[in-house]
C-alpha positions in Angstrom: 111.0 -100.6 -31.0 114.0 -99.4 -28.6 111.1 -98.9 -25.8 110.2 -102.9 -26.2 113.2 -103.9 -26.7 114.0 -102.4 -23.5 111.4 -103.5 -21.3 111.8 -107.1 -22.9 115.5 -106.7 -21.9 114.5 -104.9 -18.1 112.1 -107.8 -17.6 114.3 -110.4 -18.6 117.2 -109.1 -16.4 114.3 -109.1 -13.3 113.7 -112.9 -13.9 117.5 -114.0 -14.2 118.4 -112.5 -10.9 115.3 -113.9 -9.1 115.6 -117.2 -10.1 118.8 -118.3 -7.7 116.4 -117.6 -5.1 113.6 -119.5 -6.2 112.2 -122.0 -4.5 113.9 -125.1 -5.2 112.0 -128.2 -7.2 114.3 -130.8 -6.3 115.5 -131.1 -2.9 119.1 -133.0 -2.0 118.5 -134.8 0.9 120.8 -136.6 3.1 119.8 -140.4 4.6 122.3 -142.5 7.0 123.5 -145.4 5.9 123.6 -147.3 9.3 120.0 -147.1 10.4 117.6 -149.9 9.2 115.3 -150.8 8.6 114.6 -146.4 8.8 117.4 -146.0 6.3 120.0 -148.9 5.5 123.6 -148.8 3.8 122.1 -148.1 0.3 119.7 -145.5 1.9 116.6 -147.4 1.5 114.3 -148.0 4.0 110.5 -147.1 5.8 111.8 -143.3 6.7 113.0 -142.7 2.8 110.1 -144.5 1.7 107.7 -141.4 3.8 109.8 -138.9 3.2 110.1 -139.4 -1.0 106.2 -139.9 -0.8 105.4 -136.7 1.1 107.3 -134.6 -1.6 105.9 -136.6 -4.1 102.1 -135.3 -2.5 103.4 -131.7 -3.3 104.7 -131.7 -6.7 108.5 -132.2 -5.3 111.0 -134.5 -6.4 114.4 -135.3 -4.3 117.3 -136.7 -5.1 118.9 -138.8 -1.9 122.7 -139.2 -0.8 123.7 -141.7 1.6 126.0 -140.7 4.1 127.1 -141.7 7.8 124.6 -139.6 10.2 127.3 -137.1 12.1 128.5 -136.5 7.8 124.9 -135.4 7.0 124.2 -132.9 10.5 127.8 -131.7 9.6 126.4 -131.2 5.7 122.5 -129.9 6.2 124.5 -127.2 8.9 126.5 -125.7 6.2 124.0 -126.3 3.7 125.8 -128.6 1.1 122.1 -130.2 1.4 119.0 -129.1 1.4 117.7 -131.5 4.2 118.7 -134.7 6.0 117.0 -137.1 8.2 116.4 -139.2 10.9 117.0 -136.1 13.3 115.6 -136.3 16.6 113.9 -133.2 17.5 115.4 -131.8 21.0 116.7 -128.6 22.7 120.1 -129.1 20.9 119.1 -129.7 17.6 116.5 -127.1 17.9 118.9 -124.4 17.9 120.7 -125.9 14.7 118.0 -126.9 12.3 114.9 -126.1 11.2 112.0 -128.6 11.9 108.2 -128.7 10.5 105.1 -130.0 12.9 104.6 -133.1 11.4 107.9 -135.7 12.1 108.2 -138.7 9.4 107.7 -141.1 12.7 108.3 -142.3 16.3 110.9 -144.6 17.7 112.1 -145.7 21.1 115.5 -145.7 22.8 116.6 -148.8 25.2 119.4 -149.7 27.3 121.1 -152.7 26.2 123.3 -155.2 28.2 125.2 -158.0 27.7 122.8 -161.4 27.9 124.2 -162.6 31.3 124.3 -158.7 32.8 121.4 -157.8 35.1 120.8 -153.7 34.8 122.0 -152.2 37.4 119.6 -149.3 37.8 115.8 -148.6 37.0 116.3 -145.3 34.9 119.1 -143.2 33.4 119.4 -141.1 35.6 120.0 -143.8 38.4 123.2 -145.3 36.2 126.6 -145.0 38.1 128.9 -142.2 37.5 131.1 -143.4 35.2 129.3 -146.1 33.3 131.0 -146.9 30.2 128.2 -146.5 27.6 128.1 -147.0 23.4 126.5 -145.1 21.3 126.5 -144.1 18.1 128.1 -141.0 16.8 126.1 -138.0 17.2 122.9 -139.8 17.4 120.2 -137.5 19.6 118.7 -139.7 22.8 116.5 -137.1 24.2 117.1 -134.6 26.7 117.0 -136.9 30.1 120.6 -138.7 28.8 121.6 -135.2 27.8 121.4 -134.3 30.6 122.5 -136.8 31.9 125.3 -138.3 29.3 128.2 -135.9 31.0 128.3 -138.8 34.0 129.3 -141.4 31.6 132.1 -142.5 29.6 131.0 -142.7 26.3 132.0 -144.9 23.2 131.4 -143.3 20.2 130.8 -145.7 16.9 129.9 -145.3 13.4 127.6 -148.4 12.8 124.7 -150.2 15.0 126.7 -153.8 14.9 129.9 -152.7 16.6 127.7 -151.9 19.3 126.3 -155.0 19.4 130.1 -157.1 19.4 131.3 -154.5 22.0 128.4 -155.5 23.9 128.9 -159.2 24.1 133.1 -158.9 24.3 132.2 -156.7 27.5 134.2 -153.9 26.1 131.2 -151.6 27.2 128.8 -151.5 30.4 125.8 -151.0 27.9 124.5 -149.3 24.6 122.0 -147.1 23.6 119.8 -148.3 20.6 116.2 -147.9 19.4 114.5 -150.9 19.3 113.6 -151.5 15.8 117.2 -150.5 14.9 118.8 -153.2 17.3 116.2 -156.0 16.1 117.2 -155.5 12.4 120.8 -155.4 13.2 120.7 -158.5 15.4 118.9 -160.0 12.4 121.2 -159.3 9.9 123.9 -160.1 12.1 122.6 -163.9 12.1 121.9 -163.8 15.9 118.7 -163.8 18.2 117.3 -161.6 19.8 118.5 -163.0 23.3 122.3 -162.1 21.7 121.6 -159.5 23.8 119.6 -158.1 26.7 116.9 -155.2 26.0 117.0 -153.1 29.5 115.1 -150.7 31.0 113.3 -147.6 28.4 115.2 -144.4 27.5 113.1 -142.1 25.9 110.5 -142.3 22.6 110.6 -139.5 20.4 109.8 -137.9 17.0 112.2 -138.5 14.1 112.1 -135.6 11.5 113.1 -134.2 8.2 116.1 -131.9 9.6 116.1 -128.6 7.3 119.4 -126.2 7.0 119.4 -123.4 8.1 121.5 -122.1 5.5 119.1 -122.4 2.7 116.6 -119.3 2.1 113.5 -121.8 1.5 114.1 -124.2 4.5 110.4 -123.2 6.5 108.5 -123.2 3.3 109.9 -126.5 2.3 109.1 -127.8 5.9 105.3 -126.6 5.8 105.4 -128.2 2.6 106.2 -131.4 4.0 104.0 -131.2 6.5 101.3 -131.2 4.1 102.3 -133.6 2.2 102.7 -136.2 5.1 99.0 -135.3 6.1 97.9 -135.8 2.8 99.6 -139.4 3.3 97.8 -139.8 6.5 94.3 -139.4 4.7 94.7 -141.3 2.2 96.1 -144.3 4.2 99.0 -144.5 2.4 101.2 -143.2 5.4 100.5 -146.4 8.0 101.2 -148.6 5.2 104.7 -147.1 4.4 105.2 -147.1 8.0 104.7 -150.8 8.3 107.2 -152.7 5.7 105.7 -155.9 6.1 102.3 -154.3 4.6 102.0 -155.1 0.7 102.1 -152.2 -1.6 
């Protein structure tokens, strides 16, 4: 009986201590609060809507904070969460997170001016030294304004609409936005679409599901994702969470 009793008590010892480092079942994820219709102030939006499906494909469930975007880079990095998202995938944020293959979407930057502006240069690179630009705190806009963005003087915001009111009070030469982003704010904003002038292109990227690189799990959670937005992608499911407008 001492024998059993011991290996009961060996094997039960070996299962404690390996469970910290289990593989998580629920994920804390972190989604912006300022980017609709992607993620809006409550969180909700067409990127949460892809991301909570994928997990759901693989038998993962996730609970979602809503925080401004520089608050979740600054939380995934130390790893107070598990994940966060809508990280463009670039040189920089290479290095500082770890990314799967499949992104949860693609979206495109512009240059924006004031309606009665006229752009004073084809590309990014062709803007003026000096250029007072806004963007939006520690938002990624690909590697040509990265390399680019040390010319300008930038105007760093929280929130999509100030850009918008610096914009037409001509407090700033232009702002950085991705389309969809600006459409929805000038829409909830009660103003047109000629409120302001979309300029030349910036740069289209993939937007992914940024994982720390802190947690022990991160590149077997991200292959998990991956499959579980291809599984979305064969059924269907995924273009119709990728189109809001499309009934459920």
């Amino acid at each position: 009986m001492k024998i059993i009793s011991l290996i009961l008590c060996i094997c039960w010892s070996i299962a404690f201590s390996a469970s910290p480092n289990a593989s998580p079942t629920t994920l804390i994820l972190g989604a912006e609060d300022s980017w609709p219709p992607y993620s809006d102030k409550l969180g909700q939006g067409i990127s949460t809507n892809i991301v909570k499906a994928a997990f759901a494909k693989v038998g993962l469930e996730n609970q979602i904070v809503v925080r401004p975007y520089s608050r979740i880079l600054q939380d995934v990095k130390a790893g107070a969460l598990d994940a966060g998202y809508n990280v463009t995938r670039q040189k920089n944020t290479e290095q500082e997170f770890v990314f799967g293959n499949e992104p949860i979407l693609r979206a495109s930057t512009y240059w924006y001016f004031r309606w009665d502006t006229t752009p004073p240069a084809p590309t990014t690179q062709s803007l003026p030294d000096g250029y007072k630009v806004g963007v939006i705190i520690d938002y990624e806009y690909g590697d040509i304004f990265e390399e680019e963005r040390h010319r300008f003087k930038e105007v760093r915001v929280p929130r999509q609409a100030q850009l918008i009111k610096m914009l037409q009070q001509g407090r700033i030469d232009a702002a950085l936005m991705f389309e969809e982003e600006a459409n929805q704010t000038l829409k909830e904003m009660g103003l047109s679409k000629t409120a302001i002038q979309k300029g030349m292109f910036n740069h289209t990227g993939d937007v992914y599901l940024a994982f720390s690189r802190k947690k022990p799990h991160s590149q077997e959670l991200a292959q998990k994702f991956d499959l579980g937005i291809k599984k979305l992608k064969e059924t269907g499911e995924y273009q119709q969470l990728l189109n809001p407008y499309t009934p459920q």
